[in-house]
N, C-alpha and C positions, 0 to 999 in steps of 0.2 A: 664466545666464552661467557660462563653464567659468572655473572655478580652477584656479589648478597651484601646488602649493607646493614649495618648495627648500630643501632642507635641506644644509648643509654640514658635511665632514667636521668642522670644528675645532667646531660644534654641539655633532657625538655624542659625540666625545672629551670636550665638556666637561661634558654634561651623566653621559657614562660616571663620569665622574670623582667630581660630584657625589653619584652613587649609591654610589661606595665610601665617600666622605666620610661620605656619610649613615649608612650601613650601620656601617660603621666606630666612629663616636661611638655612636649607641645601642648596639653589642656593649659597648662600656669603660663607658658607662653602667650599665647591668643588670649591669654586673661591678663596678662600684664600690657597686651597693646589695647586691650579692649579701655583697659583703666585711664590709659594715659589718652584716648581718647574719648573720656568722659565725659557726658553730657550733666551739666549743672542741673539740680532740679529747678533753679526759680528759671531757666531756660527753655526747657522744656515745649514743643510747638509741635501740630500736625508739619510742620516742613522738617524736622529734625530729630522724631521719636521713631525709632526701626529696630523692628525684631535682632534682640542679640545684645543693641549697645547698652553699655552700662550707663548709668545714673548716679548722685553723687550730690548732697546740696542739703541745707534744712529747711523742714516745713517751718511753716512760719502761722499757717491755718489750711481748714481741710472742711467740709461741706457736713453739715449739719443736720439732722430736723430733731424737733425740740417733742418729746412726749409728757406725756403730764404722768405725774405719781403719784404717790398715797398723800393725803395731804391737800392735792389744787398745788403744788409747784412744779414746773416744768424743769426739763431735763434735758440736755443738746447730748446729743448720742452721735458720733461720727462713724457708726460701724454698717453698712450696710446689706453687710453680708459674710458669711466665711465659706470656706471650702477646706475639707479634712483631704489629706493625703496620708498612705501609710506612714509618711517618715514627720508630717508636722501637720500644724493647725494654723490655717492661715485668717486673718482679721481684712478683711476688707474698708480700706479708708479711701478718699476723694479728694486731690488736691488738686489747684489752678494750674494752666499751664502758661506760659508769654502771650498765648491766641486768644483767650479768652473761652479757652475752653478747660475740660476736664480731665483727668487722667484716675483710672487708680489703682491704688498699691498695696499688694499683698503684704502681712503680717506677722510674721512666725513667732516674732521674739517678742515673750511677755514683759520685757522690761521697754522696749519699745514701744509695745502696744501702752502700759502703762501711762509714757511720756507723753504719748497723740492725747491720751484721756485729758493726764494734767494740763495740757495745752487748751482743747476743749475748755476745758473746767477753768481756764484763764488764769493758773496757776503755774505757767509754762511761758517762757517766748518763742521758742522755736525745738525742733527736735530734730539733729541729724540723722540721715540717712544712707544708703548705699544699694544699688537694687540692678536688675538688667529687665531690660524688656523684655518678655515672654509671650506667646500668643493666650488670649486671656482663657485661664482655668472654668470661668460660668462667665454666663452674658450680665450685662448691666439688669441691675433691682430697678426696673424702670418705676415700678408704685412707688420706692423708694423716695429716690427723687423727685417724685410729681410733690410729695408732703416736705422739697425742702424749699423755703423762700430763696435761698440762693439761686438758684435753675430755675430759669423761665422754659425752656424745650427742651428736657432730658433729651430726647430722640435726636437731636443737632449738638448739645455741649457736649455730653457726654462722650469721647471716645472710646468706641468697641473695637474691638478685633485683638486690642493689645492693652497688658496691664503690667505695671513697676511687680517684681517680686523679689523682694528683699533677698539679700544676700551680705558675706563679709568678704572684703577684697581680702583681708588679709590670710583668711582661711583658704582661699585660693591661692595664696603666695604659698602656703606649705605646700599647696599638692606640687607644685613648682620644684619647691626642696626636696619636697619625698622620691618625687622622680629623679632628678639630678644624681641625687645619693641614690638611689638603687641603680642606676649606669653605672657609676663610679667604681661599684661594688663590683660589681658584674664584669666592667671590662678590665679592674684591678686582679678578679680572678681567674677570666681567660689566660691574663699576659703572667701571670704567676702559678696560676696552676697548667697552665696548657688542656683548658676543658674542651677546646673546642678538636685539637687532633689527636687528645689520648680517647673523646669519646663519641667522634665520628670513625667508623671504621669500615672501610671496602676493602669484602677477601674477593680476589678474584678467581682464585683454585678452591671451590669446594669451602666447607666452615672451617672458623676459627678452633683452633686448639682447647681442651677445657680451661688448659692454664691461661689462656692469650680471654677464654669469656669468665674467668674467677678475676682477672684484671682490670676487668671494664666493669 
C-alpha cells in the first residue's frame, strides 16, 4: 500500500527551532560546569591548563620589554602581538603561571586591554579576568621575548600549543536562557497547538483532499 507523508512548513520551523533550543541549553550547560570548575589564574600550571577549561582570577603583572621614544625615555609595552578575526581584535599579553612559566591571553575587550596598559604603567593593582583555554590562534613572538629581561629561554618558559582567550561567563549564561526559553516556547506550543499531529500527516489511500492540504 503506497504512503505519502506531508510535512508542513510551520513543522520544520518548529522543530528548526527546537534544534536551537536544544543546541542552545546544552552549550550554557557544559558552560556552566565548565565555570564551576574553574581554574584560578594565579593557579594556573603545565599540570592543570587543558584545552576547553575556563580560567578566572586577576592579573596582578604580565611580561614586558621597555622601547625607548621620542625623547630618550623608555616605554614597557606588554602587547606582543594580535591577531584579527572577522568578529574581534585580539591583544596579546603574557602572564606567570604557579611553574614558573608563561601563559598567554588573548584580548578583545578594549576597556580590558586599557586596564593591563594602566597596570603596566603602574597605575593599576590588578585587573580581573575570565578566558577558556583555546588551541593558540599564532605561535609565540619568540624575538619578542628574547628583548624581555623577564624570560631567560622563551623556548622553555614560554608555553605553546595553548593560549587564555578572553571571554564573559555571563554572556554564556544567556545563551543558557535563550535556549531554555526557546524549549519552553516550543514545547508550550506543541501541547497547546497540537503542531506536531495536525502537521505531520500520513495518507495512506492516495492524496489528501484540497480542503484536508488548504488545512495544513
Amino acid at each position: 500500500m503506497k504512503k505519502t507523508i506531508y510535512i508542513t512548513k510551520k513543522l520544520v520551523i518548529t522543530l528548526l527551532f527546537l534544534l536551537i533550543g536544544g543546541y542552545c541549553t546544552l552549550y550554557g550547560l557544559l558552560s556552566l560546569y565548565r565555570e564551576f570548575q574553574c581554574i584560578s589564574v594565579e593557579d594556573i600550571s603545565m599540570d592543570n591548563y587543558r584545552e576547553g577549561a575556563y580560567v578566572a582570577g586577576t592579573i596582578d603583572s604580565c611580561l614586558t620589554v621597555n622601547v625607548q621614544t621620542i625623547g630618550g625615555q623608555g616605554k614597557d609595552l606588554g602587547t606582543s602581538g594580535g591577531f584579527i578575526t572577522m568578529g574581534a581584535v585580539y591583544e596579546c599579553y603574557t602572564i606567570p603561571t604557579a611553574d614558573s612559566h608563561y601563559i598567554r591571553i588573548m584580548i578583545p575587550d578594549v576597556d580590558t586591554i586599557d586596564a593591563l596598559d594602566a597596570l603596566i604603567a603602574g597605575s593599576s593593582e590588578g585587573v580581573y579576568v575570565e578566558g577558556q583555554i583555546v588551541k593558540e590562534m599564532v605561535e609565540p613572538n619568540i624575538p619578542w621575548y628574547e628583548n624581555c629581561e623577564q624570560v631567560k629561554n622563551p623556548q622553555k618558559e614560554i608555553l605553546g600549543g595553548y593560549v587564555i582567550k578572553q571571554i564573559s561567563f555571563s554572556k554564556r549564561h544567556n545563551v543558557l536562557y535563550f535556549g531554555m526559553g526557546i524549549l519552553a516556547v516550543m514545547i508550550f506550543a506543541i501541547w497547546k497547538g497540537k503542531i506536531i499531529s495536525d502537521d505531520f500527516v500520513v495518507e495512506k489511500n492516495g492524496e489528501p483532499t484540497d480542503s484536508e492540504r488548504d488545512n495544513h
